[in-house]
TISEVEX-35574 format. One record per residue (C-alpha): residue in three letters; x, y, z negated. Coordinates in steps of 0.2 Angstrom, whole numbers, padded with zeros to 4 digits, always signed. Layout:
residues N
AlaXYZ ...
This chain:
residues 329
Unk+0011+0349-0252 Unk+0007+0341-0236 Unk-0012+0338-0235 Unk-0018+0324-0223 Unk-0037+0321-0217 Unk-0041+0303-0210 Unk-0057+0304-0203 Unk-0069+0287-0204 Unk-0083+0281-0194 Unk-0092+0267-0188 Unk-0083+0254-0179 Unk-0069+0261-0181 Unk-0051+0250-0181 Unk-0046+0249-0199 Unk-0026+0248-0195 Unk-0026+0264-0187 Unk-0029+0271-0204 Unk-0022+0260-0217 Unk-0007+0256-0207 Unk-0002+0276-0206 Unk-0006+0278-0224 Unk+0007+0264-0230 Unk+0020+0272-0219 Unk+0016+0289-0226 Unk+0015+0282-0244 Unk+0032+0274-0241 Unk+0039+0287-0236 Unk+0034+0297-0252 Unk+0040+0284-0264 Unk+0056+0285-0254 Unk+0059+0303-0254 Unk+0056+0305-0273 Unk+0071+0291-0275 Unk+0083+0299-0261 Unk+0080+0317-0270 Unk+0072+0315-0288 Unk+0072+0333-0291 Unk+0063+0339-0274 Unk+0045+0339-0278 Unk+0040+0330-0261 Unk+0022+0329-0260 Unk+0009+0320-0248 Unk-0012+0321-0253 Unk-0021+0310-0241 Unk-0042+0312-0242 Unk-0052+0300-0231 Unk-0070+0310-0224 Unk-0083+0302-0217 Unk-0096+0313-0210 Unk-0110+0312-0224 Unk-0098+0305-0238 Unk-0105+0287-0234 Unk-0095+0270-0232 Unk-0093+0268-0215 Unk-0090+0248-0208 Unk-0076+0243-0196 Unk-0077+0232-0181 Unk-0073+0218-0193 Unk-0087+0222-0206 Unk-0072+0229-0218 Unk-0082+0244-0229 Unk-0070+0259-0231 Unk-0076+0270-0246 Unk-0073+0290-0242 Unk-0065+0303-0254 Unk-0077+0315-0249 Unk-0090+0322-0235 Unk-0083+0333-0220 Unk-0088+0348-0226 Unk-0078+0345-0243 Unk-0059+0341-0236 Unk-0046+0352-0242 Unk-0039+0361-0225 Unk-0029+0347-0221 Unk-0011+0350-0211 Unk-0013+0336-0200 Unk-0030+0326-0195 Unk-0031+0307-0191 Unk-0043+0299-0179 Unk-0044+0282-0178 Unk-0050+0271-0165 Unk-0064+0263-0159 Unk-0067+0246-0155 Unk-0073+0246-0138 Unk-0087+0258-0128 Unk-0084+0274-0141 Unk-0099+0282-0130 Unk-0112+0277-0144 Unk-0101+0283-0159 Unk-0097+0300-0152 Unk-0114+0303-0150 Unk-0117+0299-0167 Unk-0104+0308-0173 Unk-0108+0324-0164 Unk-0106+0333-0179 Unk-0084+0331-0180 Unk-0083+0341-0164 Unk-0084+0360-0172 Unk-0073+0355-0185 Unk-0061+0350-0175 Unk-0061+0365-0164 Unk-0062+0377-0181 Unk-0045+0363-0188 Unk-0038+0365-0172 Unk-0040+0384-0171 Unk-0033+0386-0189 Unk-0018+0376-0185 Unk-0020+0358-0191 Unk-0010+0342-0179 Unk-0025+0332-0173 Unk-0018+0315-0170 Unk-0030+0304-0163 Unk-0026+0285-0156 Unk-0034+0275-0142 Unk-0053+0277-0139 Unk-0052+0290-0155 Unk-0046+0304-0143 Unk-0062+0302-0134 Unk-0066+0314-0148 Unk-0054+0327-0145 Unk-0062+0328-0125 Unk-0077+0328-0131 Unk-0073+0343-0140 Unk-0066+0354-0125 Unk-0050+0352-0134 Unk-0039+0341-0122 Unk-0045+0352-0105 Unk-0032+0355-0095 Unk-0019+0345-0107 Unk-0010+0329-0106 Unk-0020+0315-0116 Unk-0020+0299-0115 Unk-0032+0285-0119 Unk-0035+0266-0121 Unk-0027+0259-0105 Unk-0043+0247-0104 Unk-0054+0265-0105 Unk-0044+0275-0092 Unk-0054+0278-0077 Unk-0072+0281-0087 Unk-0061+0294-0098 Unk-0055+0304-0082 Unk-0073+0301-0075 Unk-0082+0307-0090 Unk-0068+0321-0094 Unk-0062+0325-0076 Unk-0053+0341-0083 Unk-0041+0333-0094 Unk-0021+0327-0087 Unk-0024+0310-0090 Unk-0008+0302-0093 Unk-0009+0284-0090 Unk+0009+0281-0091 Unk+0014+0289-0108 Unk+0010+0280-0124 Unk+0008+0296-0135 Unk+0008+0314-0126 Unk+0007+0331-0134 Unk-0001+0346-0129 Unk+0003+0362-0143 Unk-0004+0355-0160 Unk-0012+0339-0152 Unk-0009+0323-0151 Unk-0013+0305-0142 Unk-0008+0290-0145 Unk-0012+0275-0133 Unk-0012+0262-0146 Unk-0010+0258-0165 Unk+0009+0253-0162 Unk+0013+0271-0153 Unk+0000+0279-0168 Unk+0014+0271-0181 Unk+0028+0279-0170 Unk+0020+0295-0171 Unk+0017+0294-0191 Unk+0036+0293-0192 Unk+0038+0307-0181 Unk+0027+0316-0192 Unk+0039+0310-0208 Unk+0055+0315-0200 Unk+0048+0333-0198 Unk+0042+0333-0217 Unk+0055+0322-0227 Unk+0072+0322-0214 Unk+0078+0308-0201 Unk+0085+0298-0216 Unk+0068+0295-0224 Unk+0061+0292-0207 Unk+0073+0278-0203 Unk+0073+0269-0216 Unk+0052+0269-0217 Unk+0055+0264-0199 Unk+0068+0249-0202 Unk+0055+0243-0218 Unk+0042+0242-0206 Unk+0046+0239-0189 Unk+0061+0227-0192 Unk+0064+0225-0175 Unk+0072+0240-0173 Unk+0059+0252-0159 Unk+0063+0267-0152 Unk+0053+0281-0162 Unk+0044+0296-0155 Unk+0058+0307-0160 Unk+0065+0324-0162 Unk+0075+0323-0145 Unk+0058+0316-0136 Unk+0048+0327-0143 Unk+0057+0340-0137 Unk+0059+0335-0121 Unk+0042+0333-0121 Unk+0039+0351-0127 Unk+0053+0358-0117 Unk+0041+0350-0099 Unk+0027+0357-0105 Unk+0036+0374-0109 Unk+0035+0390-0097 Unk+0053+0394-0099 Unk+0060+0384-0082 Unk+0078+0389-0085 Unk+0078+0380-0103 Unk+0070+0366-0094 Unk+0084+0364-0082 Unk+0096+0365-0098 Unk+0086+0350-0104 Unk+0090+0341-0091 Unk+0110+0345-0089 Unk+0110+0340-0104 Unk+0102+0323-0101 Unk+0113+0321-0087 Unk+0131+0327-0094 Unk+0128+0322-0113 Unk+0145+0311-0112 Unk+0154+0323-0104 Unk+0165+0338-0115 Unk+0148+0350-0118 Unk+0152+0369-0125 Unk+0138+0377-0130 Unk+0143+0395-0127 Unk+0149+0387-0110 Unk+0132+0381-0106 Unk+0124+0397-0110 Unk+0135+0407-0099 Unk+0130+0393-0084 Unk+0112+0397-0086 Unk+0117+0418-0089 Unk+0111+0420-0106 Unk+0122+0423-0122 Unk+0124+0411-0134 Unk+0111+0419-0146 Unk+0098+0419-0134 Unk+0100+0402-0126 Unk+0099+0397-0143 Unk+0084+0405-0147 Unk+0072+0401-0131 Unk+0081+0382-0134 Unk+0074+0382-0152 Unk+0058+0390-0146 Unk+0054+0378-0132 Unk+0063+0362-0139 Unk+0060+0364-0158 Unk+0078+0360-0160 Unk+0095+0367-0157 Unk+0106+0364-0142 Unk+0119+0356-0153 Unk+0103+0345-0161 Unk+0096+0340-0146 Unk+0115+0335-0140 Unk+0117+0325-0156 Unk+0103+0317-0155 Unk+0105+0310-0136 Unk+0121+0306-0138 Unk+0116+0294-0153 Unk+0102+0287-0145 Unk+0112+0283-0130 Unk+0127+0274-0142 Unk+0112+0263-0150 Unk+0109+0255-0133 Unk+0125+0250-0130 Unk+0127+0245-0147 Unk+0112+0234-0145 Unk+0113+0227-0125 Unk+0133+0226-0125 Unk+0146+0220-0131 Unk+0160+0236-0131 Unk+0169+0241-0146 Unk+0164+0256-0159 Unk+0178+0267-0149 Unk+0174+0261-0130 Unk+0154+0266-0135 Unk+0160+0284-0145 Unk+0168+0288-0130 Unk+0157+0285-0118 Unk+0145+0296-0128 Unk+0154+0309-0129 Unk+0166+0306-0145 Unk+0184+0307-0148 Unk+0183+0305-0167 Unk+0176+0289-0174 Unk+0175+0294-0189 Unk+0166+0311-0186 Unk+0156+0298-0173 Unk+0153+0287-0186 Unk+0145+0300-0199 Unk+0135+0309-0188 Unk+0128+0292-0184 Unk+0123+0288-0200 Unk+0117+0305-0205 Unk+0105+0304-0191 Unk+0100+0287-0193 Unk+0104+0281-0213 Unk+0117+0268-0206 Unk+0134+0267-0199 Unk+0134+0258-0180 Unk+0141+0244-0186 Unk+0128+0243-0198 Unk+0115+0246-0186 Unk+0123+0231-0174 Unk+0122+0219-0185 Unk+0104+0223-0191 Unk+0100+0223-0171 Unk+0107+0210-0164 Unk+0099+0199-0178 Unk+0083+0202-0171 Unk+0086+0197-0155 Unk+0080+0180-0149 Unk+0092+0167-0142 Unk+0086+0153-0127 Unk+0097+0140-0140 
């Protein structure tokens, strides 16, 4: 069971809560469809500090589950944002900060969106880490929490177990992360076509690891990243690529999976895919002049690999893209 904590307080934004929950719930009833006898299995508690109702920004009343101190140890830990200055919440709310550290410690995600990750810098918890913020909020975060990497260009970073997200939209992208690691890249992708029918590029195993892999003191599987990001269309052999960076195969593979999360052939896969569903969607080439500038000499192999990772064929997804783009007609 995957337990989930979503904290609540004053003046909080009620979508970055309930918009999380639905894709989380979604992708639950899903899973039990796709594999009715896997006992897939998400329990979400909403806490407030003292068990109270806390009232939005938009005088919405959100009723808690239970006080802090009464939430099952929760695997991953939302953080919803405020509604403009967070300053006087946080000082309310002093209370969240050594729970987080102790949920931190233990091992929990901490995903926290827009002004909510003030919390996490309150905490001490994003010093010397990348984090980012409300755009509107970033130069009083970097004065108020000068030792945190603010970065003002990324919409969600990570650092180890914790997670920002600038805005509710890059907090659903992150949820869906968060499903692809629990239910698989099929559940994921369809939750992500239901709800986001405009077809967005997800925070996703292959960005994630590249993400990890930056962050990562092993330099050598960082320059492996970025071959691979440079030569994904190109005939790649992995026991080739470990010889160019003068490891065996078995070791390559394990420093990859330990910095990246992922396997070299995984990683490959999945940029080579994400590079055919931009040509699919911004041109006009043919399923065999797109597979082989990917990388792909068989279509067919092309073809299921493609839908394995994203739960439809690229024809599929052409015509579900292309129908949302706008003409000037």
């Amino acid at each position: 069971m995957l337990q989930i904590c979503f904290l609540l307080y004053p003046n909080m934004l009620a979508t970055s809560t309930t918009l999380p929950m639905e894709l989380l719930a979604s992708a639950t009833a899903l899973a039990k469809t796709q594999h009715p006898r896997k006992r897939e299995h998400i329990e979400i508690t909403l806490a407030s500090l003292d068990g109270k109702a806390v009232v939005t920004h938009t005088g919405i009343t959100l009723t808690p589950d239970c006080p802090l101190d009464a939430v099952p140890p929760p695997d991953i830990v939302y953080l919803p944002a405020l509604w403009r200055n967070p300053e006087p919440v946080i000082a309310k709310q002093r209370e969240l900060l050594p729970w987080l550290q102790r949920e931190q410690q233990r091992g929990a995600a901490l995903a926290a969106v827009g002004t909510g990750c003030w919390f996490l810098a309150e905490a001490g918890l994003l010093d010397g880490k990348a984090a980012t913020t409300h755009w509107y909020y970033f130069d009083r975060f970097q004065a108020r929490y000068p030792k945190v990497q603010l970065k003002r260009s990324n919409f969600i970073t990570q650092a180890d177990n914790i997670f920002c997200a600038g805005s509710v939209n890059s907090l659903a992208d992150l949820t869906v992360y968060f499903i692809q690691q629990h239910f698989g890249q099929s559940v994921a992708h369809h939750v992500e076509r239901h709800f986001f029918h405009e077809i967005r590029r997800l925070y996703e195993t292959a960005h994630a690891g590249d993400q990890i892999a930056k962050m990562h003191p092993d330099e050598v599987i960082v320059q492996a990243v970025h071959w691979l990001s440079e030569n994904y269309h190109t005939d790649v052999n992995v026991s080739e690529l470990a010889a160019r960076f003068d490891m065996s195969v078995r070791t390559f593979n394990r420093r990859f999976k330990l910095a990246t999360d992922t396997t070299p052939l995984s990683y490959l896969q999945d940029l080579r895919v994400k590079n055919a569903q931009e040509l699919l969607k911004s041109t006009n080439l043919n399923l065999s002049e797109i597979m082989f500038r990917v990388g792909y000499q068989d279509i067919a192999h092309f073809t299921r690999l493609f839908k394995r990772i994203l739960g439809l064929t690229p024809t599929q997804y052409r015509v579900t893209v292309r129908a949302k783009l706008f003409s000037a007609d």
